[in-house]
C-alpha positions as CSV (number, residue, x, y, z in Angstrom):
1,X,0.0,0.0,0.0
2,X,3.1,2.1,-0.5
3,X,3.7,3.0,3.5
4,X,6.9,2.4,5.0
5,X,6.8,0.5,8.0
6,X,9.6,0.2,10.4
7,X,10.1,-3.3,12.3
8,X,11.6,-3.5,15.7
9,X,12.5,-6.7,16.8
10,X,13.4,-7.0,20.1
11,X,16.8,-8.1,21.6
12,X,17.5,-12.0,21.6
13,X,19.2,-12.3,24.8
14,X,17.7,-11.5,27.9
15,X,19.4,-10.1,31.0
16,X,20.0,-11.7,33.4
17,X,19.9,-10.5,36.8
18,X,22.7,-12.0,39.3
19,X,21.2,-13.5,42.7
20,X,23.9,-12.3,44.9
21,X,23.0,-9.1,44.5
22,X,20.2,-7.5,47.5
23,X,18.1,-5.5,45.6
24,X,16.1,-4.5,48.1
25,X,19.3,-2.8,49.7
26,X,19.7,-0.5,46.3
27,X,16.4,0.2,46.3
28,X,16.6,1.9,49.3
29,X,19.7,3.6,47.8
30,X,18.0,5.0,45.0
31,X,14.8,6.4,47.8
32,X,17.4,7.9,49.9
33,X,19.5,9.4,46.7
34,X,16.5,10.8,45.1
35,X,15.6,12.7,48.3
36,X,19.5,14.2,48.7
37,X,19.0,15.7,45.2
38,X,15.4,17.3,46.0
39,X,17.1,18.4,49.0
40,X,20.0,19.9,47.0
41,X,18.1,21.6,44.1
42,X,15.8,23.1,47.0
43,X,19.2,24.5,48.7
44,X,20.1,26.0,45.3
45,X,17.4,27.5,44.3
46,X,16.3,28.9,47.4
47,X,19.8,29.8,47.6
48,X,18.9,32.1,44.7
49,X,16.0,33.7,45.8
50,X,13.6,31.1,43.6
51,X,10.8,29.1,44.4
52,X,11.1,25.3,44.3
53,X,9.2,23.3,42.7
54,X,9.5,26.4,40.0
55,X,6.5,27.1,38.7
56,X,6.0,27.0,35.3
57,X,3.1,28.8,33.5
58,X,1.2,28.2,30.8
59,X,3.2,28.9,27.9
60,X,6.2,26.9,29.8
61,X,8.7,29.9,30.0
62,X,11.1,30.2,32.4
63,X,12.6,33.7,33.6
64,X,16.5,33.0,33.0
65,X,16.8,36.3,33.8
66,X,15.8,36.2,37.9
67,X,18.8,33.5,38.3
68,X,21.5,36.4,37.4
69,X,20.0,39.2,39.3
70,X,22.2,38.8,42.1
């Protein structure tokens, strides 16, 4: 019918994941890591006189400008 179609075929081997590894243990790593970088990027922009979460409006522009006021 003249459409080009693209095929993905997926990979043959699968991974593997090793049993000696606790995943449970680097779950909680990844928890407590994602919290120390909410914490951070709420030092730093607070740091900077913005709000965080930044708000973003409706037309999702960001005021560059406010970060080099000081």
């Amino acid at each position: 019918m003249g459409e080009l179609i693209t095929w993905i075929v997926p990979y043959r081997m699968a991974q593997k994941l090793p049993f000696d590894v606790d995943y449970s243990v680097m779950n909680t790593f990844c928890e407590f890591y994602q919290t120390l970088l909410k914490f951070i990027n709420f030092k730093l922009f607070t740091g900077v006189g913005l709000e965080y979460p930044p708000v973003l409006s409706d037309e999702h522009e960001f005021d560059h400008t406010k970060i080099f006021e000081q």
